[in-house]
N, CA, C and O atoms as a DFTB+ gen file, in Angstrom:
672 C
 N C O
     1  1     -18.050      -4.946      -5.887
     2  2     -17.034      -5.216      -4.879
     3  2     -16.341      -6.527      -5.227
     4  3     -16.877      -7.537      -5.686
     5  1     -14.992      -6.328      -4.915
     6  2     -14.236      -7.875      -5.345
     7  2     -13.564      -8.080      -4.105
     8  3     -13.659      -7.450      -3.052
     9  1     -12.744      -9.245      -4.462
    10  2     -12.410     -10.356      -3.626
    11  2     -11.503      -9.690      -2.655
    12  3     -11.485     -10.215      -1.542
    13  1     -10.869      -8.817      -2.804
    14  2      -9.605      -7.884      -2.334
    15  2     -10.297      -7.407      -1.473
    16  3      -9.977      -7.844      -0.367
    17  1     -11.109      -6.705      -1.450
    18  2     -12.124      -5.525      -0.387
    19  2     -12.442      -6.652       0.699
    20  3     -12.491      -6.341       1.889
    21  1     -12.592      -7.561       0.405
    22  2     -13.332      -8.652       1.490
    23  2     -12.515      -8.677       2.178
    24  3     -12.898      -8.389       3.312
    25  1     -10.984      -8.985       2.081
    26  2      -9.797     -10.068       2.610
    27  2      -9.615      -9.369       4.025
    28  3      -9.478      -8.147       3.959
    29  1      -9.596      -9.776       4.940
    30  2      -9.493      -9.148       6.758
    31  2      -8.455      -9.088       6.772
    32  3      -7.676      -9.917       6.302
    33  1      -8.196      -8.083       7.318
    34  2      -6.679      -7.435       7.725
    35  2      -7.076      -6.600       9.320
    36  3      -8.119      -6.151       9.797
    37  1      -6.274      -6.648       9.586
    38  2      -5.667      -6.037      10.975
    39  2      -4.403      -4.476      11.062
    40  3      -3.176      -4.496      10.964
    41  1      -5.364      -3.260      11.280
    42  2      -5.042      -1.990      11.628
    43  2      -3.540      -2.395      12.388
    44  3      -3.497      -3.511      12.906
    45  1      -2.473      -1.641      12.459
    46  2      -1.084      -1.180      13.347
    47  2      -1.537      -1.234      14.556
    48  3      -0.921      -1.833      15.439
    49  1      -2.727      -0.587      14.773
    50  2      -3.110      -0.579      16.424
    51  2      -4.119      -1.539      16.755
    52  3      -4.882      -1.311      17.693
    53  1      -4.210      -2.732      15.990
    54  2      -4.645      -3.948      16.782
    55  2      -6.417      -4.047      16.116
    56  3      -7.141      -5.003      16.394
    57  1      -6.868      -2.899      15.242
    58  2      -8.116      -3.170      15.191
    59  2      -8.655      -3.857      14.076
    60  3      -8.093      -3.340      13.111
    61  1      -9.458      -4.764      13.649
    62  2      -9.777      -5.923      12.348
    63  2     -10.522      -4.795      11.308
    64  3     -11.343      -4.055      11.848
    65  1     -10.294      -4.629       9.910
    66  2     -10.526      -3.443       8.888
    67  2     -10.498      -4.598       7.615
    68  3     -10.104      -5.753       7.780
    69  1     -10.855      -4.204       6.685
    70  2     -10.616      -4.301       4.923
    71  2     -10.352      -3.539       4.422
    72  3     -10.336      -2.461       5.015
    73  1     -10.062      -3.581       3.343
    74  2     -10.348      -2.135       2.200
    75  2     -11.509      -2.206       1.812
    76  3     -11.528      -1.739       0.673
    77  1     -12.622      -2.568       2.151
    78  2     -14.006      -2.424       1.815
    79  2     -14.236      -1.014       2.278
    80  3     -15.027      -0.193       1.814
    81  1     -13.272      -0.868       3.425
    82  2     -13.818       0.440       4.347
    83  2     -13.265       1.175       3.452
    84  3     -13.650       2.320       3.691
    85  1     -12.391       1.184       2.307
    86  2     -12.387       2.190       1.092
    87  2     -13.186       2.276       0.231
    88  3     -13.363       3.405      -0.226
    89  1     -13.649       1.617      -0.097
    90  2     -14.711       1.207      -1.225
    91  2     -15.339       2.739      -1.675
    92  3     -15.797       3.591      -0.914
    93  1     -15.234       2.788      -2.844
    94  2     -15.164       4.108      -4.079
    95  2     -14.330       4.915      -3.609
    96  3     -14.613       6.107      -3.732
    97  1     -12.844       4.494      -2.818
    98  2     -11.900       5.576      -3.503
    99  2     -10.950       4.750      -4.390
   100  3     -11.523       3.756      -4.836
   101  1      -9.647       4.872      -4.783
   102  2      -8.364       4.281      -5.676
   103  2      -7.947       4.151      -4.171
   104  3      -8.377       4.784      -3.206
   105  1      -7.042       3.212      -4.218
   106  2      -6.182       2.797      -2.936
   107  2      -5.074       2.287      -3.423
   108  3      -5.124       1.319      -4.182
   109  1      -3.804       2.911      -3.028
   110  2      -2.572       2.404      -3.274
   111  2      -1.887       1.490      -2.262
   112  3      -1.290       2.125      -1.393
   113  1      -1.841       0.570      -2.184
   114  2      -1.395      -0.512      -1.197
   115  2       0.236      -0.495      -1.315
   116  3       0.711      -0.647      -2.440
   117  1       1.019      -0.334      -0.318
   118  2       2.491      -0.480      -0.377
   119  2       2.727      -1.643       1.041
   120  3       2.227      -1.796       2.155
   121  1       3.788      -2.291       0.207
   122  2       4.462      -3.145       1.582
   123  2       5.652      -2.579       1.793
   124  3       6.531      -2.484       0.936
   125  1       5.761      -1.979       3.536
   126  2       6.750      -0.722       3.674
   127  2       7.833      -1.664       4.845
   128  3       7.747      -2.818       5.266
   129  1       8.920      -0.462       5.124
   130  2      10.155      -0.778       5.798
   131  2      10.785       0.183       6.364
   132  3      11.550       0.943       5.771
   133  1      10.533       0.224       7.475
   134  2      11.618       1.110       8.088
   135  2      13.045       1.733       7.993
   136  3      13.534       2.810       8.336
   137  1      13.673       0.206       7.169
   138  2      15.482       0.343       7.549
   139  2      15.741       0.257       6.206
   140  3      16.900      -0.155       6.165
   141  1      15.423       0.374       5.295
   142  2      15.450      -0.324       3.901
   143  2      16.177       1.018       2.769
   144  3      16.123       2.243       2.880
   145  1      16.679       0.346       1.955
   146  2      17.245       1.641       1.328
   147  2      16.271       2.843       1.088
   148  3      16.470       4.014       1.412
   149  1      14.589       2.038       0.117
   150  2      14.276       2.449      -0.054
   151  2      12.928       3.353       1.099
   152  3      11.847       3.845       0.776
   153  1      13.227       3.313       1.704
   154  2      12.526       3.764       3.323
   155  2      11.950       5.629       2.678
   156  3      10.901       6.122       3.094
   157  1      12.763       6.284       1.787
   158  2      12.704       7.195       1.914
   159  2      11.200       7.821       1.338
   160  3      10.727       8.903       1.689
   161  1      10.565       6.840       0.346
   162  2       9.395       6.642      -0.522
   163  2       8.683       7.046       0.632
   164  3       7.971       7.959       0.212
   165  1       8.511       6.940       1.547
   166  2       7.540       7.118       2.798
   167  2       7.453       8.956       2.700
   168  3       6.478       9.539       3.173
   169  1       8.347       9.549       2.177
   170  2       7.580      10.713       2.018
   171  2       6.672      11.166       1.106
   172  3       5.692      11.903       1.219
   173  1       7.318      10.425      -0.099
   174  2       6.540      10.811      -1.498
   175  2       4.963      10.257      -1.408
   176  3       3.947      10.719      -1.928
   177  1       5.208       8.739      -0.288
   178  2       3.607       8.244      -0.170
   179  2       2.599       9.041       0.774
   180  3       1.375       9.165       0.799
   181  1       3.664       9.528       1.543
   182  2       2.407      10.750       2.749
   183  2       2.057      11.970       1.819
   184  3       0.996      12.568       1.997
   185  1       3.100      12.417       0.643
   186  2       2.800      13.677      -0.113
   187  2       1.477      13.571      -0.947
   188  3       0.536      14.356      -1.062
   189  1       1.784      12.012      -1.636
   190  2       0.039      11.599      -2.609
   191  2      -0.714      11.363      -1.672
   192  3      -1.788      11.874      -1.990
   193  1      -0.833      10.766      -0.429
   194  2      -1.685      10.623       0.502
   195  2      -2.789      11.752       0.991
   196  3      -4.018      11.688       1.001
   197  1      -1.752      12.977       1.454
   198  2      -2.367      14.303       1.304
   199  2      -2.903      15.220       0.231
   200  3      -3.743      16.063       0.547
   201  1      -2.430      15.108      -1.156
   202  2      -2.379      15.878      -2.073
   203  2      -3.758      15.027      -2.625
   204  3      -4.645      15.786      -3.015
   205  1      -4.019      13.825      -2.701
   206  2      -4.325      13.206      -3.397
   207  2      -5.937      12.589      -2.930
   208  3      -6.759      11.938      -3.576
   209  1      -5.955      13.151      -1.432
   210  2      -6.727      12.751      -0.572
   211  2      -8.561      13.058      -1.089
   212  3      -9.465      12.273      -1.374
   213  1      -8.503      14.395      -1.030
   214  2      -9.584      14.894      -1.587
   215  2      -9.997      14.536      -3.472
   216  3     -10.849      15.046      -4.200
   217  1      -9.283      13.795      -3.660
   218  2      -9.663      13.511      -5.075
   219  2      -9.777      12.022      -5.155
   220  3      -9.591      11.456      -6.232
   221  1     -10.142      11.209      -3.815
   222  2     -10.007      10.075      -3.495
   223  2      -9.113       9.014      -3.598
   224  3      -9.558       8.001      -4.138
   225  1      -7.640       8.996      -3.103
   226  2      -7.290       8.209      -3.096
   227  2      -6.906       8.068      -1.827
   228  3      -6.773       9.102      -1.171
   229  1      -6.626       6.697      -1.154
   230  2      -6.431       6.452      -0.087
   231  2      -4.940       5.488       0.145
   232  3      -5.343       4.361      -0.139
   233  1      -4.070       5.407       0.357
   234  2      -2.900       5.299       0.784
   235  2      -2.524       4.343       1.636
   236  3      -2.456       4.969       2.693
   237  1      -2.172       2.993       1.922
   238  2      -2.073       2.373       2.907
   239  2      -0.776       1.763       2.869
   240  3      -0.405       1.475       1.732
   241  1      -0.034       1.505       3.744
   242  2       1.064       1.112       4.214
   243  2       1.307      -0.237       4.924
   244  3       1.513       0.076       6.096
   245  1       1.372      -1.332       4.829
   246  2       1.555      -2.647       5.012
   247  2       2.942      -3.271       5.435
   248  3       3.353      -4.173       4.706
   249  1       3.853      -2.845       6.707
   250  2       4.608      -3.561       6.785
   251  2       5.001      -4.794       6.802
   252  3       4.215      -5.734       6.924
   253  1       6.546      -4.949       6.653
   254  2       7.206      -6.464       6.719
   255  2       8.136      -6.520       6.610
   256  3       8.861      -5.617       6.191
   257  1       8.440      -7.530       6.925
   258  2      10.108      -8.290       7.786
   259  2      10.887      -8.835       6.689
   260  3      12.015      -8.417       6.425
   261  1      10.302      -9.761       6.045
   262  2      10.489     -10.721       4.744
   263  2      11.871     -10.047       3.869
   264  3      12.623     -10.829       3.287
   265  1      12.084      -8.822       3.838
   266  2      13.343      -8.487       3.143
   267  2      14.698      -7.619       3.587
   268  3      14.856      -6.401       3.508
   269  1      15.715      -8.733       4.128
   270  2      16.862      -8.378       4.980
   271  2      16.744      -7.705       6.407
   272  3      17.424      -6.958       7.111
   273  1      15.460      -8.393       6.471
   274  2      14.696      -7.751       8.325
   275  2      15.168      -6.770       8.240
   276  3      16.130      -6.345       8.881
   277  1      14.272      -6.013       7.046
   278  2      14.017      -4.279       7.916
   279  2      13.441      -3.581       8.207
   280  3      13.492      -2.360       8.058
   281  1      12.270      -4.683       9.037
   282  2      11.131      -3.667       9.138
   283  2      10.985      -5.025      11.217
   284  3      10.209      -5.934      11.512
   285  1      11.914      -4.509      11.841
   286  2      12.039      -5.630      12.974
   287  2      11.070      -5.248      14.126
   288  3      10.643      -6.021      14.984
   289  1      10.733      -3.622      13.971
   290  2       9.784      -3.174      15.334
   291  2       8.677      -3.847      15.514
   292  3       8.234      -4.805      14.881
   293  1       8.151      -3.141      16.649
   294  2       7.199      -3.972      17.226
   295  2       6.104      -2.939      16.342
   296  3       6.633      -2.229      15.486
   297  1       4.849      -2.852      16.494
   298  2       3.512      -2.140      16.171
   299  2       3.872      -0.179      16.615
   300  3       3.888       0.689      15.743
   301  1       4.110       0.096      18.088
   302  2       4.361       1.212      18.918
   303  2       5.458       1.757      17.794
   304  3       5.453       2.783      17.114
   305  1       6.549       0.483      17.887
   306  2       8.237       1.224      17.223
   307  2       7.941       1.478      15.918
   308  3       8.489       2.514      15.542
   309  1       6.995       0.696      14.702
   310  2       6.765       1.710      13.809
   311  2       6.229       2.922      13.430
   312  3       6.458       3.748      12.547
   313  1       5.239       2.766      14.591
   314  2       3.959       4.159      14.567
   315  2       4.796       5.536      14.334
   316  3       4.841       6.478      13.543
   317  1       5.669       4.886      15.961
   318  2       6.318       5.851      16.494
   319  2       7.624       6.329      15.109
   320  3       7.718       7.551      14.988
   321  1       8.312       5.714      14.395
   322  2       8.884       5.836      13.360
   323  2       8.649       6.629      12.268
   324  3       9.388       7.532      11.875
   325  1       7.539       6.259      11.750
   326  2       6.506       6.723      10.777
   327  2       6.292       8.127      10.822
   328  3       6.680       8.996      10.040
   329  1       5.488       8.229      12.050
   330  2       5.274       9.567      12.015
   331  2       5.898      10.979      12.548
   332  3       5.589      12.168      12.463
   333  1       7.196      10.025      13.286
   334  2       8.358      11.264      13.541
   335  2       9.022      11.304      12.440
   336  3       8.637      12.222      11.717
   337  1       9.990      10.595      11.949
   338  2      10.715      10.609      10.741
   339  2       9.945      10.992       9.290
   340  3      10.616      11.445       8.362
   341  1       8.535      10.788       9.158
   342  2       8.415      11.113       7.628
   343  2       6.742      11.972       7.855
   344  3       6.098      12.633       7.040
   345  1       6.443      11.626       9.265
   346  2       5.200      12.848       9.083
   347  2       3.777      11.892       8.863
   348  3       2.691      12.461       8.762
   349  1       3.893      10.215       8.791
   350  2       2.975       9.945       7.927
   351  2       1.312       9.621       9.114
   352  3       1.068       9.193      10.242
   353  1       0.627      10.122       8.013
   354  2      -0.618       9.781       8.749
   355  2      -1.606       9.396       7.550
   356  3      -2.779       9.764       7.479
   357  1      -0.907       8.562       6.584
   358  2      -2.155       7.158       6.158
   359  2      -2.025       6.272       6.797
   360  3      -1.120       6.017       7.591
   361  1      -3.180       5.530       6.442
   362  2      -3.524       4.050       7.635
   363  2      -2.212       3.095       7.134
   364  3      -1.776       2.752       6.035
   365  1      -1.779       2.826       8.721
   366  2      -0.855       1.782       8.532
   367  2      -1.567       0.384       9.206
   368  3      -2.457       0.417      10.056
   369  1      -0.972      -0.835       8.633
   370  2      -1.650      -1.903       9.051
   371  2      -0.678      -2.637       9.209
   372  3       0.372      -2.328       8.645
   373  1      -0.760      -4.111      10.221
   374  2      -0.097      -4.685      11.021
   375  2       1.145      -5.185       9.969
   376  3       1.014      -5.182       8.745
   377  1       2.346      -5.602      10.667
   378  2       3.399      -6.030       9.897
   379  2       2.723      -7.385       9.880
   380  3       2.098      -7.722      10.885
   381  1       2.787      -8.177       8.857
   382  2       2.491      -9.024       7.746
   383  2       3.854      -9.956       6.758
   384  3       4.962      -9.440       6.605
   385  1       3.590     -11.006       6.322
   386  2       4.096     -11.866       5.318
   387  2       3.370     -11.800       3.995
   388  3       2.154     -11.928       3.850
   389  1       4.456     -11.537       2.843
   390  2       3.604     -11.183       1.709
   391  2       4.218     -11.776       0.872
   392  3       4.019     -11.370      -0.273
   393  1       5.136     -12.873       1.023
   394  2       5.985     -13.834       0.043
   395  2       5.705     -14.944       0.908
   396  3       5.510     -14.677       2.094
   397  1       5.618     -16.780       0.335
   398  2       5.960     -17.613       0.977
   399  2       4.776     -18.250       1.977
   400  3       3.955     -17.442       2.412
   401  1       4.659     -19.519       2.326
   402  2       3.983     -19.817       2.973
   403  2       3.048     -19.078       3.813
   404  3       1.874     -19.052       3.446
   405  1       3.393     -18.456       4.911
   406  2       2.381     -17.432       5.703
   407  2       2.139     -16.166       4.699
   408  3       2.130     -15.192       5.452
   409  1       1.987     -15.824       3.688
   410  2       1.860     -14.635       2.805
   411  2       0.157     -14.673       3.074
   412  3      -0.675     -15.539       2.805
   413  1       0.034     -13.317       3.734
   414  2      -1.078     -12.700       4.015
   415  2      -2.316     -13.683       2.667
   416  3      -1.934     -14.475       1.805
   417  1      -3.481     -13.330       2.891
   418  2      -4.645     -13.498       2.051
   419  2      -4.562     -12.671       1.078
   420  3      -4.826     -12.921      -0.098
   421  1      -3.930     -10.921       1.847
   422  2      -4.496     -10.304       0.883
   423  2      -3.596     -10.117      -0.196
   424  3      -3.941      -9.684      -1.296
   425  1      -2.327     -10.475       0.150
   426  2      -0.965     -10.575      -0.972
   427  2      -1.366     -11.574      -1.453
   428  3      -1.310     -11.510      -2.681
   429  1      -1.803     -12.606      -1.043
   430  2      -2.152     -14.079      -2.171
   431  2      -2.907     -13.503      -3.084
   432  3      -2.576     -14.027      -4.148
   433  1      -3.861     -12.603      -3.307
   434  2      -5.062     -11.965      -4.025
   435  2      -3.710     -10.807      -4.978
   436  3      -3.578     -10.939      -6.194
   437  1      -2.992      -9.934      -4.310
   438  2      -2.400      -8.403      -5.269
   439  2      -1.522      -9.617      -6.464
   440  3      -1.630      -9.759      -7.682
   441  1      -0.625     -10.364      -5.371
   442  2       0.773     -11.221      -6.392
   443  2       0.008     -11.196      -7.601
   444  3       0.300     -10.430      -8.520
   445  1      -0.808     -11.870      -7.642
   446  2      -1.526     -12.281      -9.262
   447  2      -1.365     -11.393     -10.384
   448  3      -1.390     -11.678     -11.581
   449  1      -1.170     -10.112      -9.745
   450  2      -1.803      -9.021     -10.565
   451  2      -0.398      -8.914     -11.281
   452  3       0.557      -9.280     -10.597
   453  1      -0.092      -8.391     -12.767
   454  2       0.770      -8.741     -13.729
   455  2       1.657      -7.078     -13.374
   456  3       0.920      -6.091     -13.393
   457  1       3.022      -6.865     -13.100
   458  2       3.579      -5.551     -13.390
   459  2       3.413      -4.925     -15.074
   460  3       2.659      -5.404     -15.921
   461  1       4.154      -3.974     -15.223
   462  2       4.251      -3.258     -16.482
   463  2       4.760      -4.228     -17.633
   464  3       4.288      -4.181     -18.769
   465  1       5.809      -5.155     -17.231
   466  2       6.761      -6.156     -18.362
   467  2       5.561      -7.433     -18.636
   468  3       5.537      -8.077     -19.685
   469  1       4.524      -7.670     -17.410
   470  2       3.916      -9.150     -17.802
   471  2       4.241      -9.601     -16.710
   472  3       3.356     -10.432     -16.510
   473  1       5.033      -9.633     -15.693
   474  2       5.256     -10.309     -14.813
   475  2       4.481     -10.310     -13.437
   476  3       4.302      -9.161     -13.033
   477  1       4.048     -11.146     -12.731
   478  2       3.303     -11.891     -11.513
   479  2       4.126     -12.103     -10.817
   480  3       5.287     -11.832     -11.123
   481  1       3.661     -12.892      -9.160
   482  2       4.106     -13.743      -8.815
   483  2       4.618     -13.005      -7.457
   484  3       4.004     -11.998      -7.107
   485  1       5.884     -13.533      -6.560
   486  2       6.097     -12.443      -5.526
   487  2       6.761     -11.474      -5.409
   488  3       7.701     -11.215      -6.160
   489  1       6.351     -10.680      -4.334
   490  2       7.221      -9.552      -3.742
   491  2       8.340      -9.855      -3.926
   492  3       9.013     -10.832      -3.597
   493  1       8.685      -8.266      -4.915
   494  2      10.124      -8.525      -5.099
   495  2      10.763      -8.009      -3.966
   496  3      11.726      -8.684      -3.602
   497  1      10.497      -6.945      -3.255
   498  2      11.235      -6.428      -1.776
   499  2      10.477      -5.245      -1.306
   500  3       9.405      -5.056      -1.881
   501  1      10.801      -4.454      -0.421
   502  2       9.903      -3.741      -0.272
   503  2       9.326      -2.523      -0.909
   504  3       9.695      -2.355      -2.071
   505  1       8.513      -1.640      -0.426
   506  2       7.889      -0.522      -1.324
   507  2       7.415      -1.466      -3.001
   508  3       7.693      -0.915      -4.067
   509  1       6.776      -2.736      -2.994
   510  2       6.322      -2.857      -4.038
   511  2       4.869      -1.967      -3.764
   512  3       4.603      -1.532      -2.643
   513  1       3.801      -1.725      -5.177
   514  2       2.977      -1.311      -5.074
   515  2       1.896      -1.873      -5.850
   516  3       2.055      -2.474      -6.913
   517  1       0.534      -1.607      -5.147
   518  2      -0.896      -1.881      -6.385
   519  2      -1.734      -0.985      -6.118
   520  3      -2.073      -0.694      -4.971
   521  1      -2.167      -0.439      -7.178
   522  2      -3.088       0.313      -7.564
   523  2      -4.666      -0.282      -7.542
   524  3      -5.106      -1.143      -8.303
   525  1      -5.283       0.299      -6.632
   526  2      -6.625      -0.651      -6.584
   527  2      -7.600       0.267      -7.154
   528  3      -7.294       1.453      -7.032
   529  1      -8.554       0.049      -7.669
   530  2      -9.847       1.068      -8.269
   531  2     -11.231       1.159      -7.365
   532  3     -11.678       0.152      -6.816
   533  1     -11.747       2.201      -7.277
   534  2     -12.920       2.701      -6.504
   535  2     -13.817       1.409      -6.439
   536  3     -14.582       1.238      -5.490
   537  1     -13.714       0.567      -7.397
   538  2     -14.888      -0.488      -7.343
   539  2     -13.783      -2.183      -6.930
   540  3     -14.135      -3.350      -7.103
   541  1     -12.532      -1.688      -6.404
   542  2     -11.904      -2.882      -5.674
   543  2     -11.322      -4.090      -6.904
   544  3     -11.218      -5.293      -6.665
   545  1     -10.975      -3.402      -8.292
   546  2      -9.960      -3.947      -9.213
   547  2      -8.747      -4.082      -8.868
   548  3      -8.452      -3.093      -8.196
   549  1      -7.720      -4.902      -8.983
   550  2      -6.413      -4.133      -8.838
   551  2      -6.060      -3.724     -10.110
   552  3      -6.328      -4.575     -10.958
   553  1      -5.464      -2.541     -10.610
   554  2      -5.554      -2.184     -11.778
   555  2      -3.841      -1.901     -12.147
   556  3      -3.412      -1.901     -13.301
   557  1      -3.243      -1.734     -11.284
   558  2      -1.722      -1.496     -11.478
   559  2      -0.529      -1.886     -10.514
   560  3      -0.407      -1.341      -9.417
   561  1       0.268      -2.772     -10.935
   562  2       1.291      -2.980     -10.132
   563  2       3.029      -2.302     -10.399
   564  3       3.670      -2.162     -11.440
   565  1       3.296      -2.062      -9.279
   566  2       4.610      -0.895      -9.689
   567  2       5.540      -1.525      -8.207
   568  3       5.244      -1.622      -7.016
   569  1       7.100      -1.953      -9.231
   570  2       8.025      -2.426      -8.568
   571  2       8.201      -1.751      -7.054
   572  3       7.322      -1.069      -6.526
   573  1       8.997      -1.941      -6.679
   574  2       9.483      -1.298      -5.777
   575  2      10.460      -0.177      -5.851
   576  3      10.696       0.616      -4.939
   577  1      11.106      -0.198      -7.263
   578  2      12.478       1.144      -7.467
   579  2      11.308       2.337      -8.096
   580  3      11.750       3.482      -8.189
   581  1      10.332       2.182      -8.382
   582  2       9.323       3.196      -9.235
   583  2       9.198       3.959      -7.915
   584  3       9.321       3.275      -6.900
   585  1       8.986       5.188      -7.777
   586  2       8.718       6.302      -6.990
   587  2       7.174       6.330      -7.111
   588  3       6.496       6.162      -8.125
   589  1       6.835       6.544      -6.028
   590  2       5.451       7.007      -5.528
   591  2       4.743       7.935      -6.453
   592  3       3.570       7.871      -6.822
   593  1       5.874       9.014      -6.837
   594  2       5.151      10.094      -7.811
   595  2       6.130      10.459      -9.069
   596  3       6.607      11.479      -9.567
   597  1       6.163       8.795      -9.343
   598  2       6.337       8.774     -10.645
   599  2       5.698       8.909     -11.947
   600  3       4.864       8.013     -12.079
   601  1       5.761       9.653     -12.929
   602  2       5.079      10.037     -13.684
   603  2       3.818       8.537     -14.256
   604  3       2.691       8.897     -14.598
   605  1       4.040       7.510     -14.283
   606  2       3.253       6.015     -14.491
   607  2       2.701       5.925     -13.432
   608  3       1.716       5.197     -13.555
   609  1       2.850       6.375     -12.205
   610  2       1.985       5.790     -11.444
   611  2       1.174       7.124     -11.155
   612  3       0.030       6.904     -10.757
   613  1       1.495       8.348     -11.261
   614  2       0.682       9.287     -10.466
   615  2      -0.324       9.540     -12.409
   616  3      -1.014      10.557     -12.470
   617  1      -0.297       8.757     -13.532
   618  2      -1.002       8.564     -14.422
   619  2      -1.941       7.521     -14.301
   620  3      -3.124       7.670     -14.611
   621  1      -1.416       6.355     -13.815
   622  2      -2.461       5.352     -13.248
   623  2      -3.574       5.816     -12.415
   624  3      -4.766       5.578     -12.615
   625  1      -2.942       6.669     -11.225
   626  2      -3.628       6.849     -10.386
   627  2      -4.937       8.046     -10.694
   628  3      -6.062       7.984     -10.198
   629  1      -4.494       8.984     -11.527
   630  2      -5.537      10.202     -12.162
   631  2      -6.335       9.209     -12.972
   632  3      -7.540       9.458     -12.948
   633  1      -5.927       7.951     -13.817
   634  2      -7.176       7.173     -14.643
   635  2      -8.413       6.591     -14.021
   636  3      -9.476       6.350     -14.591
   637  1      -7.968       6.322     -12.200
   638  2      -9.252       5.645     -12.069
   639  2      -9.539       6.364     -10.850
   640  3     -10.437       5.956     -10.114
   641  1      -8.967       7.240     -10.605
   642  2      -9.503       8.214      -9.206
   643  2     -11.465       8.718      -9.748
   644  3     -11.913       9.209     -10.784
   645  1     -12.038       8.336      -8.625
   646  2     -13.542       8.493      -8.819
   647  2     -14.044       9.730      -9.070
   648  3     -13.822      10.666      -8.302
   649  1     -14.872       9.875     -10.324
   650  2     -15.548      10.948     -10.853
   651  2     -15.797      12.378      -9.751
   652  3     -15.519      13.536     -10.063
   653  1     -16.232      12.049      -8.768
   654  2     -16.557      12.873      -7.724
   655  2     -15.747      13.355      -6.772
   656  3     -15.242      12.414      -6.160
   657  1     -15.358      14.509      -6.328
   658  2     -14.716      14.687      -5.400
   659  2     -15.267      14.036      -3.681
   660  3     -16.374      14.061      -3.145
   661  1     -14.168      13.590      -3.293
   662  2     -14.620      12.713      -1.963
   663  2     -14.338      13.889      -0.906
   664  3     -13.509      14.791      -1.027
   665  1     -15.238      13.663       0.175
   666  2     -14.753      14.649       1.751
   667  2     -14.081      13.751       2.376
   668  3     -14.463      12.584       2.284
   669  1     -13.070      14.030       3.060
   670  2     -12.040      13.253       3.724
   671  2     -12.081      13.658       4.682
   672  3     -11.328      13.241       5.562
């Protein structure tokens, strides 16, 4: 278990969680947006969410404000968003800061992690992504213009999805 699985975070509906509570599946962490061009990724992430479920990966959704406020609702106004407009039912967790002084713990821990070119450092805007591994690596980071089920990431994601099929 690593440092990531530890970091406390706070559920959409108010309740205190980690990703420990994933621990041995792959977990794709996205920082999401309601109003945002790219808003539409929210289907492709409920499609791997489901498709992808039983072969362990787990899906989480991390809103925030931080880019051209478009993510302004309250907790209710995203739920309620989410799952009329795109259907989604992976765990969403509280809107959050993931650039900049208040930048969550657990973004202080993903930033580090290097994209495809070499590059670190912060959120470039929203729908960035990391690829976390069954044993709580981060193993892949993917911009924000990369699609959910883009051929690099839905390859990342088959490399470290756990030997065993999981019950969900």
């Amino acid at each position: 278990m690593t440092e990531v699985q530890n970091i406390g975070i706070t559920t959409l509906g108010g309740a205190p969680t980690s990703l420990d509570e994933y621990a041995g599946r792959a977990v794709l962490v996205v920082n999401v947006a309601s109003m945002c061009g790219l808003t539409p990724q929210y289907a492709a992430l409920e499609k791997l969410a489901t498709d992808y479920a039983s072969k362990g990966l787990s899906v989480i959704g991390i809103p925030c404000n931080q880019f051209g406020g478009q993510e302004p609702g309250t907790a209710e106004e995203i739920e309620t968003f989410c799952s009329t407009t795109y259907g989604v039912t992976f765990p969403m967790m509280e809107k959050i800061e993931v650039n900049g002084e208040n930048r969550h713990p657990l973004y202080a821990e993903l930033t580090k992690t290097e994209d495809a070119e070499g590059a670190a450092g912060d959120i470039q805007w929203n729908f960035e992504k990391f690829l976390i591994s069954p044993d709580g690596v981060v193993t892949n980071r993917f911009r924000p213009r990369t699609e959910p089920d883009a051929p690099e990431v839905l390859a990342a994601i088959d490399k470290i999805l756990p030997k065993e099929t999981i019950a969900v």
